[in-house]
N, C-alpha and C positions, 0 to 999 in steps of 0.2 A: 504494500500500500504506500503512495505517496500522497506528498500532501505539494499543494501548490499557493504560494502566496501569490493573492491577484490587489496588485496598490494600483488603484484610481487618484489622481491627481487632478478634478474639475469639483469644482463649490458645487457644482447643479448638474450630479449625473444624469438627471431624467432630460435634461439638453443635451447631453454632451457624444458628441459622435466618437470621440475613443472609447467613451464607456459602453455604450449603444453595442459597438463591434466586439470590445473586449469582453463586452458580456454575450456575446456570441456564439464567442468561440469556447468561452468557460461553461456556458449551457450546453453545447457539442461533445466539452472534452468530460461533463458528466456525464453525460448518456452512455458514451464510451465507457467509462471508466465510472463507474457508480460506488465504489470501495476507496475509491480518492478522495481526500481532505481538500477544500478549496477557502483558503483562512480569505476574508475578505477584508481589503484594508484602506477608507478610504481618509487620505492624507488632508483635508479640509478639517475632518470629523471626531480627531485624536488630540491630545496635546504632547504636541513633540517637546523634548525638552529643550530650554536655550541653549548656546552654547558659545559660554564667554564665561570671562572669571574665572573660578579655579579647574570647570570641566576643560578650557584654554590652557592653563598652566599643566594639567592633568597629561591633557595629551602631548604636550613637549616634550615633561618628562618622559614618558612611554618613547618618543621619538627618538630621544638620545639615550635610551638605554638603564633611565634610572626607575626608582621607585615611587611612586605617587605618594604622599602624607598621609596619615590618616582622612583628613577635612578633604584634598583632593579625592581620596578613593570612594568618600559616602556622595560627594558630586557625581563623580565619574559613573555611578550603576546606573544614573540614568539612561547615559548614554551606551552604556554595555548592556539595560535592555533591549532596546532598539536595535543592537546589532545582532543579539541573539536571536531575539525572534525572528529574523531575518534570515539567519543564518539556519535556521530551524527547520526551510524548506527545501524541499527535490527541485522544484520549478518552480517559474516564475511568469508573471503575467502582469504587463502595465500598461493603462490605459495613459497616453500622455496628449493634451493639448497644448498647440502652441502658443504661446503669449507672447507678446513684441518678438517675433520673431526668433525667441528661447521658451524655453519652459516654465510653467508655474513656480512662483518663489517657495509654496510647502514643497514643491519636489525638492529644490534645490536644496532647501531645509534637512529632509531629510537624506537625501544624498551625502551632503554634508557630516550628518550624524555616522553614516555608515562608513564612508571613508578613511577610514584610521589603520596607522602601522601597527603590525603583529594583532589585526583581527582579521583584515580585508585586505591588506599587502603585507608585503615586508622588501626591504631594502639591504643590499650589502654592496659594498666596494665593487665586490668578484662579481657580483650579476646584475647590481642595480636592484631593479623594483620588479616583484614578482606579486603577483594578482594569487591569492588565496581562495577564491571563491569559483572553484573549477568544476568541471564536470557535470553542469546542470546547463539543461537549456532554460533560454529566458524568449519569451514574446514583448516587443512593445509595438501597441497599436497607437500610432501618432494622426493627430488630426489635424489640419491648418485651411485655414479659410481662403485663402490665396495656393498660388501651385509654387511649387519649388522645383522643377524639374533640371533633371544635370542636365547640362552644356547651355542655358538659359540664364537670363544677366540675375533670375531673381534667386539662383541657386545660391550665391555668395550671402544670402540674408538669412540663407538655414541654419540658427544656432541652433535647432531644437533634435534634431536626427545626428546629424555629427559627433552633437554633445553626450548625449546619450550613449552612443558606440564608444566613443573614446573614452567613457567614464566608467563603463560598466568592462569595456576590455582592461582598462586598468586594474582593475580588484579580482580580474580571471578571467571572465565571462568568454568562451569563447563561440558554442552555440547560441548568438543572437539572431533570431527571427524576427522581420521587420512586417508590418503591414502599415500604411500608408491610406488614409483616407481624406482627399483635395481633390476641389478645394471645395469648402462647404458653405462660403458666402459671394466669392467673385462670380461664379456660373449662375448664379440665381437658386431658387429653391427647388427648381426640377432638376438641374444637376446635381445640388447636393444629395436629394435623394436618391437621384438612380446610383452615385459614386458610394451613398450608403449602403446601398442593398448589395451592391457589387461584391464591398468590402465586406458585409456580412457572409455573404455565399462563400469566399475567400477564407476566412475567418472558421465557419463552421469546417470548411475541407483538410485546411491544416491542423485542427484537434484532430484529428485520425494520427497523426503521426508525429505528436508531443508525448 
């Protein structure tokens, strides 16, 4: 049995065309799979913790090899639950929309949280930085209201799929599956929906083989 963490990233999933898809293909991948866990987790809806003061000092230490204080390490669990739970999964599943042409500030929030030496990377002279969080596939379904397509002048404004890739191969990831749903406000509303339903049929066909 696995379990699959699905984090949603939009204030208003009953709008939201990542969630829409991503909820998709996670209603697909239980049909499939009826014995699998699907933790749902949507990042709006929690409160992450901050992360400044001493969970800040917390993680340097950790960076350069020392030991946290006491008063740093009762900070620090917050952010060591956040990474566990995370850590907790087989697969994974994220609904992402874009925002100014990057992603939601809770993603980045918790991105943020997850990203830390000797939980999710680690670093040495001899090899640099190695990504700890391997062997699991990961889905992110991305939405944007404009198109982004390669070799097109408006590709250079995609912080939101780049970011994503680069961030999550950093910490290991190296099965990423992408699905792409645009644009959902430049075409008008009968584009977005046929581009939705597209992306749902799309959606549902790749849980066969997550």
């Amino acid at each position: 049995m696995s379990t699959i963490l699905y984090i949603q990233a939009s204030p208003l999933p009953e709008r939201s065309y990542s969630t829409t898809v991503a909820d998709a293909f996670v209603g697909a991948y239980r049909e499939l799979r009826p014995r699998d866990m699907v933790l749902v987790k949507n990042l709006f809806d929690v409160d992450l913790p901050s992360f400044e003061g001493l969970k800040l000092t917390s993680k340097y230490a950790i960076l350069h090899g020392q030991a946290p204080n006491e008063e740093q390490r009762a900070s620090w669990r917050a952010v060591e639950a956040v990474i566990e739970e995370f850590l907790s999964a087989d697969k994974y599943v994220m609904a992402v929309p874009m925002w100014n042409f990057g992603i939601p500030y809770r993603l980045k929030h918790y991105l943020d949280l997850l990203v830390q030496p000797t939980y999710t990377f680690s670093f040495s002279p001899q090899s640099g930085y190695k990504g700890l969080v391997t062997g699991r596939p990961i889905l992110v379904v991305y939405a944007r209201g404009g198109e982004y397509l390669p070799g097109t002048g408006a590709e250079a404004l995609d912080f939101q799929k780049p970011y994503m890739e680069r961030i999550l191969g950093f910490i290991g990831f190296e099965d990423i599956r992408s699905l792409v749903v645009e644009p959902t406000l430049m075409g008008g509303a009968d584009t977005a929906g046929r581009k939705r339903q597209e992306a749902i049929e799309t959606a549902r066909r790749m849980a066969e083989q997550f």
